[in-house]
Predicted model as a PDB file, atoms N, CA, C, CB and O in Angstrom, pLDDT in the B-factor column:
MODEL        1                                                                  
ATOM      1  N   UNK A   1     -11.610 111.229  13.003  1.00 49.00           N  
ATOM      2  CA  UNK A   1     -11.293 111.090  11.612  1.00 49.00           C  
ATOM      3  C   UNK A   1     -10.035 111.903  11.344  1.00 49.00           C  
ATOM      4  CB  UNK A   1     -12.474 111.541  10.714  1.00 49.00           C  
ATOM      5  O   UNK A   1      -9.927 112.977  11.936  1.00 49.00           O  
ATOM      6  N   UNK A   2      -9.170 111.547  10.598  1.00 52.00           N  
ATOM      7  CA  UNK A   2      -8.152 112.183  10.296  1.00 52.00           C  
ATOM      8  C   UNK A   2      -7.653 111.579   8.770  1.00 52.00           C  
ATOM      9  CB  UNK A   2      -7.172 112.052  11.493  1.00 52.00           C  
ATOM     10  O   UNK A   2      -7.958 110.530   8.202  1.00 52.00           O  
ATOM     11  N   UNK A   3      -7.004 112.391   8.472  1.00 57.00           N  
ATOM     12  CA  UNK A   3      -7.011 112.176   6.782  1.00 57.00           C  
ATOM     13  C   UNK A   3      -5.706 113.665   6.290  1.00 57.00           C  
ATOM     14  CB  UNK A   3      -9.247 112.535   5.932  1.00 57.00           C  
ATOM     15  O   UNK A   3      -5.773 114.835   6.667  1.00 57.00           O  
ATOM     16  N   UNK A   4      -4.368 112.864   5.127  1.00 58.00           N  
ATOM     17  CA  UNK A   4      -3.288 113.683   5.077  1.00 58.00           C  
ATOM     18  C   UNK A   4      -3.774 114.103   3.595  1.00 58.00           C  
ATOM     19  CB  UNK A   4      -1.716 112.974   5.353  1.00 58.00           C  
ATOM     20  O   UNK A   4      -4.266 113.144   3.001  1.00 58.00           O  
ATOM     21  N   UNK A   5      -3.757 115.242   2.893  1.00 57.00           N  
ATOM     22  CA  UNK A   5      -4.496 114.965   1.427  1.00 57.00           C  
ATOM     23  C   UNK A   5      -3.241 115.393   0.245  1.00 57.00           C  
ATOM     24  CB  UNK A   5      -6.150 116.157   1.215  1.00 57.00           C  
ATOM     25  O   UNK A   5      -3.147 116.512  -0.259  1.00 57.00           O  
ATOM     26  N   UNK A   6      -2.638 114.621   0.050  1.00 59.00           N  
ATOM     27  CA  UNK A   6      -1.213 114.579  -0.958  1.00 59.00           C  
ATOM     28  C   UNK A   6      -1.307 114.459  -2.155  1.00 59.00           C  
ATOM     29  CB  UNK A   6      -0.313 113.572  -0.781  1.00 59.00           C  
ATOM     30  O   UNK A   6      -0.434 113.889  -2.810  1.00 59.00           O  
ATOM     31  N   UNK A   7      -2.277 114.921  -2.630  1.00 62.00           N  
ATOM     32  CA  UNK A   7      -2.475 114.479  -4.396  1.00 62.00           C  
ATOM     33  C   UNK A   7      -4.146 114.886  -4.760  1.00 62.00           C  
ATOM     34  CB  UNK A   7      -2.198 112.331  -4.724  1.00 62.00           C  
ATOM     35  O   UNK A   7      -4.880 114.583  -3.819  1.00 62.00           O  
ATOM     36  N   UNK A   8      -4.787 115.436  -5.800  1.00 69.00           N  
ATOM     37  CA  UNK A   8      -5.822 115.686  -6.216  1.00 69.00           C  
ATOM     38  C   UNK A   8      -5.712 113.992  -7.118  1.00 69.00           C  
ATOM     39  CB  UNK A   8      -5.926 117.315  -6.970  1.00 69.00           C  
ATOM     40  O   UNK A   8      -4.846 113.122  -7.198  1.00 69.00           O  
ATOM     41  N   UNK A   9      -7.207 114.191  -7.714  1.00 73.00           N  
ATOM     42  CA  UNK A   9      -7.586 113.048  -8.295  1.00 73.00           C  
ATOM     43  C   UNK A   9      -7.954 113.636  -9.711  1.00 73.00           C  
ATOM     44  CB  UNK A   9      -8.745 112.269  -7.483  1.00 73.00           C  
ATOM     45  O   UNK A   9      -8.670 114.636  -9.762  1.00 73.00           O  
ATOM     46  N   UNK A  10      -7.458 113.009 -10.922  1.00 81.00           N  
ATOM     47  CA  UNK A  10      -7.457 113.340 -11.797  1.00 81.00           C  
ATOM     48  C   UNK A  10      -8.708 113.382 -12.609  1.00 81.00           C  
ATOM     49  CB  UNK A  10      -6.644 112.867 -12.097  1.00 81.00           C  
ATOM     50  O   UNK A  10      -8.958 112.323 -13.184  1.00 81.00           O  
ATOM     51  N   UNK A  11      -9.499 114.299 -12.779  1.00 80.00           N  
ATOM     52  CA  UNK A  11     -10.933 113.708 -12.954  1.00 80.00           C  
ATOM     53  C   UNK A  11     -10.853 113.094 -14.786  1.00 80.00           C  
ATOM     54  CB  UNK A  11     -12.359 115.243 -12.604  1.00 80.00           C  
ATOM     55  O   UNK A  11     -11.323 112.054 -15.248  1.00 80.00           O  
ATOM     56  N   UNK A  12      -9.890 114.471 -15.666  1.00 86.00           N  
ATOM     57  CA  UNK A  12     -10.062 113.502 -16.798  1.00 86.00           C  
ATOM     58  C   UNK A  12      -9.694 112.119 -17.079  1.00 86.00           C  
ATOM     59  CB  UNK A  12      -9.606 113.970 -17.635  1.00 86.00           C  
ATOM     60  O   UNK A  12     -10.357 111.571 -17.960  1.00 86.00           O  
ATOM     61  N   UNK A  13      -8.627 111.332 -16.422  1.00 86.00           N  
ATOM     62  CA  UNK A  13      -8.161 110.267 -16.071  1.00 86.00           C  
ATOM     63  C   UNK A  13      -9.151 109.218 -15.922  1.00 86.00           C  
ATOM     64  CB  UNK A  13      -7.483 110.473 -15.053  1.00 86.00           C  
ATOM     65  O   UNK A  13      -9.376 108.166 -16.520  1.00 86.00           O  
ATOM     66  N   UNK A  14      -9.946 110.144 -14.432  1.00 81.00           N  
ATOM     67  CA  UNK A  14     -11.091 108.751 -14.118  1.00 81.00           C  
ATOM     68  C   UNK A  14     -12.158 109.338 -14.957  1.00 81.00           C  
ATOM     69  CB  UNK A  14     -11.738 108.398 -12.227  1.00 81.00           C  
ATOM     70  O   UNK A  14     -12.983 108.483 -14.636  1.00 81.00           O  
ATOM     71  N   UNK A  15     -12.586 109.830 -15.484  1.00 86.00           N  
ATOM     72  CA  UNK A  15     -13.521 109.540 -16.868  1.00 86.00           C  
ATOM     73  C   UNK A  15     -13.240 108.809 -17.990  1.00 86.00           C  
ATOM     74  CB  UNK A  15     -13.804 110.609 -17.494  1.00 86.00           C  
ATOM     75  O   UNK A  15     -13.996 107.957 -18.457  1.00 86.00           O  
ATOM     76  N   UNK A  16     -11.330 109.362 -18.788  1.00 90.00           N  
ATOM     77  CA  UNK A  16     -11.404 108.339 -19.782  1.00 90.00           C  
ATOM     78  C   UNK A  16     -11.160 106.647 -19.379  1.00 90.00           C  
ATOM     79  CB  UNK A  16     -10.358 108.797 -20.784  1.00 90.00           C  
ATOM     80  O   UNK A  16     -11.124 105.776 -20.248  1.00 90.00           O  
ATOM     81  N   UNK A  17     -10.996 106.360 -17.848  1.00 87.00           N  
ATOM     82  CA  UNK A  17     -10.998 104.631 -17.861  1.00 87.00           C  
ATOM     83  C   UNK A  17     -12.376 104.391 -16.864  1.00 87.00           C  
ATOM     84  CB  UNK A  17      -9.247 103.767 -17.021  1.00 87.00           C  
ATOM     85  O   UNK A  17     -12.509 103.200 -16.582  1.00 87.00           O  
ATOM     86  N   UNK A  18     -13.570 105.405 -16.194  1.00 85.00           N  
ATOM     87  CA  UNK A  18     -14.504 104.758 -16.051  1.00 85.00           C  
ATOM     88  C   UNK A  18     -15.518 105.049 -16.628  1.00 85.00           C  
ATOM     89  CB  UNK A  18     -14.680 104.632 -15.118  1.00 85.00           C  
ATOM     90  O   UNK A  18     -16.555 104.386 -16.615  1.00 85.00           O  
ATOM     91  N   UNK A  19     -15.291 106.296 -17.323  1.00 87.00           N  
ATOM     92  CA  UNK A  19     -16.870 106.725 -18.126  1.00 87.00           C  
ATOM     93  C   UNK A  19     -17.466 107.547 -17.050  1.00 87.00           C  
ATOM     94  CB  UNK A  19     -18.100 105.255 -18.557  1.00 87.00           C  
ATOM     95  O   UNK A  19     -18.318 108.244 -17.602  1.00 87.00           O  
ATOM     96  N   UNK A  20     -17.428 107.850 -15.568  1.00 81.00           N  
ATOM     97  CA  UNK A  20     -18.031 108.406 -15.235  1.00 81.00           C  
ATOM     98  C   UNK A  20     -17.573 109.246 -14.372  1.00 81.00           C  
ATOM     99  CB  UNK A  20     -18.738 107.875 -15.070  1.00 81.00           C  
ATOM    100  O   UNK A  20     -16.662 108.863 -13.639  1.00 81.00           O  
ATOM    101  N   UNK A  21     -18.053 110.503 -14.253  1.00 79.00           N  
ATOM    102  CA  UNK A  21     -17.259 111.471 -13.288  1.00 79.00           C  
ATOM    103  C   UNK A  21     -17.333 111.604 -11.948  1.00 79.00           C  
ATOM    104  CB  UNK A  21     -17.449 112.611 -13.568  1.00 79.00           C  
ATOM    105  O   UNK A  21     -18.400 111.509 -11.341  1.00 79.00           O  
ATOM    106  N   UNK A  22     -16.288 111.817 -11.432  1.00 73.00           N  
ATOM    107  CA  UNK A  22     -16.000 111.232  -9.609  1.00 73.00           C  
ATOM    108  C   UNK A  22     -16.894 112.453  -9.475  1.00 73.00           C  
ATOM    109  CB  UNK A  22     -14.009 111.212  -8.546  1.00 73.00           C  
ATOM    110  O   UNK A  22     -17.197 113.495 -10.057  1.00 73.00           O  
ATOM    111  N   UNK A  23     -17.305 111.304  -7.706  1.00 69.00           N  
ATOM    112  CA  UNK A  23     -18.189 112.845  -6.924  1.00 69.00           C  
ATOM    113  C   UNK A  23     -17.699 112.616  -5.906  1.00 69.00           C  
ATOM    114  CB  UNK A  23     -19.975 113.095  -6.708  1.00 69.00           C  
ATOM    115  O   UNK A  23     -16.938 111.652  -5.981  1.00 69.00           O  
ATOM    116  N   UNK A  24     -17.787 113.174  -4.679  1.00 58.00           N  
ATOM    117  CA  UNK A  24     -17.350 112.874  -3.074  1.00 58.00           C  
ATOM    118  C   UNK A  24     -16.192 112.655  -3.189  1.00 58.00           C  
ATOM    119  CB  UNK A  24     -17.953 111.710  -2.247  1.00 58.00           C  
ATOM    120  O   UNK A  24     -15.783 111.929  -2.283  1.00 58.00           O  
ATOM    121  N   UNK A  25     -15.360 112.981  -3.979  1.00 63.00           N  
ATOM    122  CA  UNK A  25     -14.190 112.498  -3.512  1.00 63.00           C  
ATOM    123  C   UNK A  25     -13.062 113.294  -2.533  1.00 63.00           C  
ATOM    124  CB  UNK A  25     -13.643 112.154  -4.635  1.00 63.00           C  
ATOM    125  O   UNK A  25     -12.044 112.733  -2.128  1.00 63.00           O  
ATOM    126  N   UNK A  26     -13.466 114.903  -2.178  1.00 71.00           N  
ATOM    127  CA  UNK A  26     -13.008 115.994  -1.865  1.00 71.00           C  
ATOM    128  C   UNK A  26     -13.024 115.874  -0.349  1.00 71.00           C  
ATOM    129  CB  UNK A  26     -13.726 117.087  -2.484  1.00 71.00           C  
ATOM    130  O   UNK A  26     -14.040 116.159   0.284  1.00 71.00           O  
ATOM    131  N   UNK A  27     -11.871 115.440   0.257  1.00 74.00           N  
ATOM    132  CA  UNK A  27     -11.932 115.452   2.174  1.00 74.00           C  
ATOM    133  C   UNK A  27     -11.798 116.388   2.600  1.00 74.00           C  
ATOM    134  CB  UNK A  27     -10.995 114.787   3.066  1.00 74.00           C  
ATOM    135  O   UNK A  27     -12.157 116.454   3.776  1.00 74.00           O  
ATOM    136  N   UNK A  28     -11.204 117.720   1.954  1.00 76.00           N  
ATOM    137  CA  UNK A  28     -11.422 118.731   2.505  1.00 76.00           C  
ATOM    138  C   UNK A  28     -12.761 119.138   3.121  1.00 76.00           C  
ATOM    139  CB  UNK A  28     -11.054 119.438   1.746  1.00 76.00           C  
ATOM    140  O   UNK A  28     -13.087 119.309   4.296  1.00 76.00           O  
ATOM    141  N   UNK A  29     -13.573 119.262   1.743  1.00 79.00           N  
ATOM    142  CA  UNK A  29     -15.407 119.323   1.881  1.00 79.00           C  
ATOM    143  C   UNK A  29     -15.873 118.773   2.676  1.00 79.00           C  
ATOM    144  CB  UNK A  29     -16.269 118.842   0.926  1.00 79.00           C  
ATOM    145  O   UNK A  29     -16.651 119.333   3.449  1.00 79.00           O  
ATOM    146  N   UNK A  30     -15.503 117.214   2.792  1.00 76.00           N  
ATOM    147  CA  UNK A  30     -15.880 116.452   3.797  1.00 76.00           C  
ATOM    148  C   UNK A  30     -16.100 116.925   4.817  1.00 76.00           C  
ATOM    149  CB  UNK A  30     -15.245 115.670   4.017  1.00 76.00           C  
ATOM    150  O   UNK A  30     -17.261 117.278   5.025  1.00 76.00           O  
ATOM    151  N   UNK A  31     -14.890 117.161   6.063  1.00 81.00           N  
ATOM    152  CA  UNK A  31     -14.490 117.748   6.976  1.00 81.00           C  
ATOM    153  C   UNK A  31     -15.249 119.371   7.211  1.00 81.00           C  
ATOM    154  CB  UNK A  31     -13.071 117.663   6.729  1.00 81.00           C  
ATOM    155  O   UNK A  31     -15.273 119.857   8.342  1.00 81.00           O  
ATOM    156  N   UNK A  32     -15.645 119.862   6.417  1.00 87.00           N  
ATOM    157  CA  UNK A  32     -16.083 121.122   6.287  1.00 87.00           C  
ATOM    158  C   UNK A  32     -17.314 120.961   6.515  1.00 87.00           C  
ATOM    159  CB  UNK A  32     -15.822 121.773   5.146  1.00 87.00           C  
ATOM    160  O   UNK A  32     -17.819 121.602   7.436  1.00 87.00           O  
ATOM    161  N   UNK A  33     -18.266 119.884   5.575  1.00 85.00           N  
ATOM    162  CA  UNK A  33     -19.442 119.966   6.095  1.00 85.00           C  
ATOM    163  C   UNK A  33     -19.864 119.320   6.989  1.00 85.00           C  
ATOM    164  CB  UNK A  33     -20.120 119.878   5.444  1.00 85.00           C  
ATOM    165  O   UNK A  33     -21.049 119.158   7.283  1.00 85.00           O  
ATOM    166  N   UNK A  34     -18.660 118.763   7.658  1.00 86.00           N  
ATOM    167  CA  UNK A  34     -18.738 118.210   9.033  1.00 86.00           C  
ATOM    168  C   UNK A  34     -18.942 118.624  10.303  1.00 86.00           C  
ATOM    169  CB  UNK A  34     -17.930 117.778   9.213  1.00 86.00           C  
ATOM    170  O   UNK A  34     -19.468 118.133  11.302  1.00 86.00           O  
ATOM    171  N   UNK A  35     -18.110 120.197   9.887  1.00 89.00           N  
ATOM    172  CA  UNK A  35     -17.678 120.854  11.449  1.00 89.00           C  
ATOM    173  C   UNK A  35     -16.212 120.618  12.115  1.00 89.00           C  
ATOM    174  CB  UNK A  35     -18.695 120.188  12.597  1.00 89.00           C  
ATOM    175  O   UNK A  35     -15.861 121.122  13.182  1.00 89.00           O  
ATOM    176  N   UNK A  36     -15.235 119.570  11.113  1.00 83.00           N  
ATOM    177  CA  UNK A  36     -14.560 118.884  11.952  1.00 83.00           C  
ATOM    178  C   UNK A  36     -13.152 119.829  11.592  1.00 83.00           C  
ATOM    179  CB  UNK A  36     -14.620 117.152  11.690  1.00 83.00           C  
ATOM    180  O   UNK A  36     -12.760 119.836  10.425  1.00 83.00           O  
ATOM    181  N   UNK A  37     -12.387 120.651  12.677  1.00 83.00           N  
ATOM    182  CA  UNK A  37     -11.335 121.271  12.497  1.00 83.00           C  
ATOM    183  C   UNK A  37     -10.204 120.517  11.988  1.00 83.00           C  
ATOM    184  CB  UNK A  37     -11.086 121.837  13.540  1.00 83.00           C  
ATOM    185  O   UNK A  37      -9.982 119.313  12.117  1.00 83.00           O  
ATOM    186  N   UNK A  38      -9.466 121.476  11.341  1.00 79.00           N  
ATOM    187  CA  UNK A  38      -8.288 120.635  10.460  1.00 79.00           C  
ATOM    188  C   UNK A  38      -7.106 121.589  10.986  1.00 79.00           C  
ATOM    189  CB  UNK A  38      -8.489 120.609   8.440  1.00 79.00           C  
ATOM    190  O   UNK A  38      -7.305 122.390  11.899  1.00 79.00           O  
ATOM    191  N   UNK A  39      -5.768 121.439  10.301  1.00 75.00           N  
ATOM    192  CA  UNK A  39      -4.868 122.406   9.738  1.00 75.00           C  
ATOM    193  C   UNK A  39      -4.388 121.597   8.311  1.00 75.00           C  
ATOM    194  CB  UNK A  39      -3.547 122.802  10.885  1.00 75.00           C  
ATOM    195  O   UNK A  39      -4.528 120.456   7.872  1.00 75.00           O  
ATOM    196  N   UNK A  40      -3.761 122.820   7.861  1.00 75.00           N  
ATOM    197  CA  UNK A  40      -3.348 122.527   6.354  1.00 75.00           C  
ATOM    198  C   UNK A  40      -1.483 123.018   6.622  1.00 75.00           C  
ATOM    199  CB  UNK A  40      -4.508 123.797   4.917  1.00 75.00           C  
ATOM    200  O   UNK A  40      -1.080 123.896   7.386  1.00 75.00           O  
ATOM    201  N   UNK A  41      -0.681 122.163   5.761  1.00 71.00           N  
ATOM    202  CA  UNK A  41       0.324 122.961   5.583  1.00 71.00           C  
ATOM    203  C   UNK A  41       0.816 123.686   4.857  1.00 71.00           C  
ATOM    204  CB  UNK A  41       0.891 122.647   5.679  1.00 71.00           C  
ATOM    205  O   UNK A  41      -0.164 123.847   4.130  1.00 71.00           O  
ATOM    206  N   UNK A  42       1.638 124.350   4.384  1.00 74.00           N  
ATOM    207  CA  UNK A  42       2.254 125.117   3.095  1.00 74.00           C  
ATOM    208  C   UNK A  42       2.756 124.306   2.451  1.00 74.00           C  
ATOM    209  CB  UNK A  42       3.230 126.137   3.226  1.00 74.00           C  
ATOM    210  O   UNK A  42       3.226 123.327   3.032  1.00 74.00           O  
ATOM    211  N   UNK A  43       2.862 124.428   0.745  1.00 73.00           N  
ATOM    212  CA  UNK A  43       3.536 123.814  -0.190  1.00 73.00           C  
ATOM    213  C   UNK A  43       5.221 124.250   0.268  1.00 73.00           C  
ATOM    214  CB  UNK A  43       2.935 124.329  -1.744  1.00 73.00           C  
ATOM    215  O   UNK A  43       5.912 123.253   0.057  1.00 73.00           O  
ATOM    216  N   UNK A  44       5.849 125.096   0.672  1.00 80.00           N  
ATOM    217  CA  UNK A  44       7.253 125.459   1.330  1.00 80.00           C  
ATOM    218  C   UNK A  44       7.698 125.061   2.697  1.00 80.00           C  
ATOM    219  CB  UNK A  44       7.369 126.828   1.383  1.00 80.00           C  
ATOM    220  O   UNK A  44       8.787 125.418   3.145  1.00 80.00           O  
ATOM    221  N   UNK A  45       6.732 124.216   3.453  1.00 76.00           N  
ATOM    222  CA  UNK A  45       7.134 123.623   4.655  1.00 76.00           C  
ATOM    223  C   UNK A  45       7.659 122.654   4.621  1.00 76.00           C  
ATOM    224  CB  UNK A  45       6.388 123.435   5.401  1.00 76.00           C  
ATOM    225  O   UNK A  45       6.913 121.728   4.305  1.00 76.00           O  
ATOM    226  N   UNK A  46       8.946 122.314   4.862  1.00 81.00           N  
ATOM    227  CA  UNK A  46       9.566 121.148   4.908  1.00 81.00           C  
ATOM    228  C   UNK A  46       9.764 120.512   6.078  1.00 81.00           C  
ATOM    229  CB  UNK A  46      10.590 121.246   4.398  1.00 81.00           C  
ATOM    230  O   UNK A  46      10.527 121.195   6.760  1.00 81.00           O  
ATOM    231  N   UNK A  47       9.427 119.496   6.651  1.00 82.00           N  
ATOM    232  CA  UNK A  47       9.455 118.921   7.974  1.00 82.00           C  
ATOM    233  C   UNK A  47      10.243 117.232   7.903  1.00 82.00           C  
ATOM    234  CB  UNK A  47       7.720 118.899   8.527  1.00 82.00           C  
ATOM    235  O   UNK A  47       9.762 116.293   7.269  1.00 82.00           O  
ATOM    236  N   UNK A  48      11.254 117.188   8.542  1.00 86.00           N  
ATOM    237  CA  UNK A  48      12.073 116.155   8.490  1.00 86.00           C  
ATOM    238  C   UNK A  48      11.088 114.655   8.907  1.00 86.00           C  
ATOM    239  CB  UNK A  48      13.369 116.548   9.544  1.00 86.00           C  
ATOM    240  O   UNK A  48       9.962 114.542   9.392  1.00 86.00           O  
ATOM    241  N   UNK A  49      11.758 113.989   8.615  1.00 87.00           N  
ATOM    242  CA  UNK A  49      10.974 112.549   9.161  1.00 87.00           C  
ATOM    243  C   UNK A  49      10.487 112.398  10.750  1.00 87.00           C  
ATOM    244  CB  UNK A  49      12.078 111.242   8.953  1.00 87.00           C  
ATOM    245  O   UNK A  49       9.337 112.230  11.158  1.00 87.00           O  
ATOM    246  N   UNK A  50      11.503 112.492  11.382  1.00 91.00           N  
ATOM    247  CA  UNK A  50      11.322 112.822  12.982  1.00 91.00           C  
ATOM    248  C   UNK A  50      10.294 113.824  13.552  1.00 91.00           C  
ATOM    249  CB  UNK A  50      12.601 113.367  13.490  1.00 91.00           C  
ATOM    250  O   UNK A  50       9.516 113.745  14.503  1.00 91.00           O  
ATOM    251  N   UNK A  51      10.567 114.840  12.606  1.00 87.00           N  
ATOM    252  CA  UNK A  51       9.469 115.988  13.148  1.00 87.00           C  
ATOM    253  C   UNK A  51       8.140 115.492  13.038  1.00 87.00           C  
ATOM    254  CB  UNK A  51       9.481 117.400  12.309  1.00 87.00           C  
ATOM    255  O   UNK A  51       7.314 115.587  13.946  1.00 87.00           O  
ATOM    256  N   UNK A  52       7.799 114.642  11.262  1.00 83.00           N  
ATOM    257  CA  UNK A  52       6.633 114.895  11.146  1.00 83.00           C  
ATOM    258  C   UNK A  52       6.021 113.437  12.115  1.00 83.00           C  
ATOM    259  CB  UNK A  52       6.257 115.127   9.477  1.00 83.00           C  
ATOM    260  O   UNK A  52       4.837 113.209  12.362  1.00 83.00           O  
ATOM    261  N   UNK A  53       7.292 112.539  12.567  1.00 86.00           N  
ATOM    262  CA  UNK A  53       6.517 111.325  13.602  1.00 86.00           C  
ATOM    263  C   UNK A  53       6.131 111.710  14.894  1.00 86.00           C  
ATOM    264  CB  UNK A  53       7.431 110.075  13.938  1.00 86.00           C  
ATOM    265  O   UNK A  53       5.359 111.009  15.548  1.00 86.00           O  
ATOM    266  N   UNK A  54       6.732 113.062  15.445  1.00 89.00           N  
ATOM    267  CA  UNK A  54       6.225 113.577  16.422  1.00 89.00           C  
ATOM    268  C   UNK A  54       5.479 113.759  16.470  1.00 89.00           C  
ATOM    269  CB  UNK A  54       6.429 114.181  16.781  1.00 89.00           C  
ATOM    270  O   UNK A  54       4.817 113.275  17.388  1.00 89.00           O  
ATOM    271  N   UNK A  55       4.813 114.734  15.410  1.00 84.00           N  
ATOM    272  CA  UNK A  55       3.608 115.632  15.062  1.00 84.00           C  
ATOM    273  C   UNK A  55       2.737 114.295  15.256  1.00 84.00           C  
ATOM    274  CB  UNK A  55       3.563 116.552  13.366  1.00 84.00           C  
ATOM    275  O   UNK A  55       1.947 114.412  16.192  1.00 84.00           O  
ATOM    276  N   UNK A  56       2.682 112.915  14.528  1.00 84.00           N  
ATOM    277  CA  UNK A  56       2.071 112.294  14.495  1.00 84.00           C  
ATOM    278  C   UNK A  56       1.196 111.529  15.812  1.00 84.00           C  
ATOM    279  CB  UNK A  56       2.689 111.868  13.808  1.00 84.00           C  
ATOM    280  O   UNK A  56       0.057 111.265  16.198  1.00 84.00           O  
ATOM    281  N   UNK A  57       2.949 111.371  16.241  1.00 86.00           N  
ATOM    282  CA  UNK A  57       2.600 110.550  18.063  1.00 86.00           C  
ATOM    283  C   UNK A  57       1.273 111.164  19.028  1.00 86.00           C  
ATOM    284  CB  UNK A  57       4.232 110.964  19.335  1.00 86.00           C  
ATOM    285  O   UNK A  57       0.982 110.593  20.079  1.00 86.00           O  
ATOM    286  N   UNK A  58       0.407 112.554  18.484  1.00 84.00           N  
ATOM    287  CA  UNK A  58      -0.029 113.175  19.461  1.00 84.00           C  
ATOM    288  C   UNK A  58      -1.659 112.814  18.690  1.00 84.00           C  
ATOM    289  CB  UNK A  58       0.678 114.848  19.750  1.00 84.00           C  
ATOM    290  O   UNK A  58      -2.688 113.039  19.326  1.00 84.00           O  
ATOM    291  N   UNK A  59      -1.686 112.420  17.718  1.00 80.00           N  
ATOM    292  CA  UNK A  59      -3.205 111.634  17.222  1.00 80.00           C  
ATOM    293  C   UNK A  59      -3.621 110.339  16.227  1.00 80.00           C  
ATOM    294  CB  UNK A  59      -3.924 112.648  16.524  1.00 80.00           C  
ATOM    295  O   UNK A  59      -4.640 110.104  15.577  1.00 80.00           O  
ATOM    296  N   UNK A  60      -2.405 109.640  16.405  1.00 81.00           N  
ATOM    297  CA  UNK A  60      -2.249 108.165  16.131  1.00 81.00           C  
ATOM    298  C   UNK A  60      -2.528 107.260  16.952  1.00 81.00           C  
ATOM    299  CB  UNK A  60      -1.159 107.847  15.855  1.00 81.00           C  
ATOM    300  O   UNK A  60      -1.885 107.182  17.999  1.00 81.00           O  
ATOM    301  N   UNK A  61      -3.261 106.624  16.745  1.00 80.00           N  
ATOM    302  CA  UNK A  61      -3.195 104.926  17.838  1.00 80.00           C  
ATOM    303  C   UNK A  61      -2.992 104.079  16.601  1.00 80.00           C  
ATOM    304  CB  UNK A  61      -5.030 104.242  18.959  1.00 80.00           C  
ATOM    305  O   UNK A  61      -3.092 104.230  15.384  1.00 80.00           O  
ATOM    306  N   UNK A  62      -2.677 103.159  17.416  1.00 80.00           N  
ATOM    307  CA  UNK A  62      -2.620 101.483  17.232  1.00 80.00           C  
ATOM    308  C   UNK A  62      -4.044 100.532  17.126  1.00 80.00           C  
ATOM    309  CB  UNK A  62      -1.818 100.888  18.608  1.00 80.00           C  
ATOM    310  O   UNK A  62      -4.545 100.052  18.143  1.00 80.00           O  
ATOM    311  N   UNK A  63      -4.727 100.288  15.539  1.00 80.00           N  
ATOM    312  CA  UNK A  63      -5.883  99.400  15.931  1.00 80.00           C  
ATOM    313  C   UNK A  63      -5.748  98.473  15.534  1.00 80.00           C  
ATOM    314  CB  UNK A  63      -7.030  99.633  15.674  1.00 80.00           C  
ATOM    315  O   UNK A  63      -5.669  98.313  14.316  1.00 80.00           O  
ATOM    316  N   UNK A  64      -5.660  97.425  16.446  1.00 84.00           N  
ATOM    317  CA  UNK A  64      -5.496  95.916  16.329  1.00 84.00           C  
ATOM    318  C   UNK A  64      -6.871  95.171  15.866  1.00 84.00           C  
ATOM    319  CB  UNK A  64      -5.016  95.323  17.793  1.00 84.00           C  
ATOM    320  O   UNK A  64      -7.837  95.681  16.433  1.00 84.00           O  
ATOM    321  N   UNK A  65      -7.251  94.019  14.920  1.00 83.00           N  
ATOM    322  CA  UNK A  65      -8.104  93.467  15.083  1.00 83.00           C  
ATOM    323  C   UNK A  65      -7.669  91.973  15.139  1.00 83.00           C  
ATOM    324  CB  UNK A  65      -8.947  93.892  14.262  1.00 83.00           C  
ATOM    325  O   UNK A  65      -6.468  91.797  14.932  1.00 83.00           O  
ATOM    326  N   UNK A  66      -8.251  91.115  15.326  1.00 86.00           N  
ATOM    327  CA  UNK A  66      -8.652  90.064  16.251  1.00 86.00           C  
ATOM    328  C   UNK A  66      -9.692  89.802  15.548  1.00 86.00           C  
ATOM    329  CB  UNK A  66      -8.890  90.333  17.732  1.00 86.00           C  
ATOM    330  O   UNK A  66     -10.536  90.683  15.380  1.00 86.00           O  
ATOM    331  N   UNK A  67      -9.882  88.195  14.846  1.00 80.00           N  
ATOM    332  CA  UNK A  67     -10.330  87.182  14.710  1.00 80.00           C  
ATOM    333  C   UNK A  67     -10.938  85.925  15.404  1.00 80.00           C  
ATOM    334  CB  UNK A  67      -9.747  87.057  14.288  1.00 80.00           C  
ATOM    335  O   UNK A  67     -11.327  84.973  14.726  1.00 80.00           O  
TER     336      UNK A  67                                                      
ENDMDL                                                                          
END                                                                             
């Protein structure tokens, strides 16, 4: 499992258009009560495009599906 987390979710938002208040929506937690190690970065880390496709190349695949 892997997961980048770029944005909180607005909870007053999704109350005033669903009426009801989000739950589970937190992947941090997720991952936590998982066991499953992460890293986080700094809000001051800036990493160029290249860098961050590197970073990527080392736990990305390719999943094809087929019909």
């Amino acid at each position: 499992m892997a997961g980048v987390v770029v944005a909180k979710l607005s909870a007053l938002r999704f109350v005033k258009r669903t009426g009801a208040i989000p739950e589970n929506v937190n992947f941090r937690a997720l991952l936590d009560r998982s066991g499953v190690p992460y890293q986080t970065a700094t809000a001051d880390e800036a990493l160029s495009t290249p860098a961050i496709a590197e970073r990527a190349l080392k736990f990305t695949v390719l999943v094809q599906c087929f019909r």
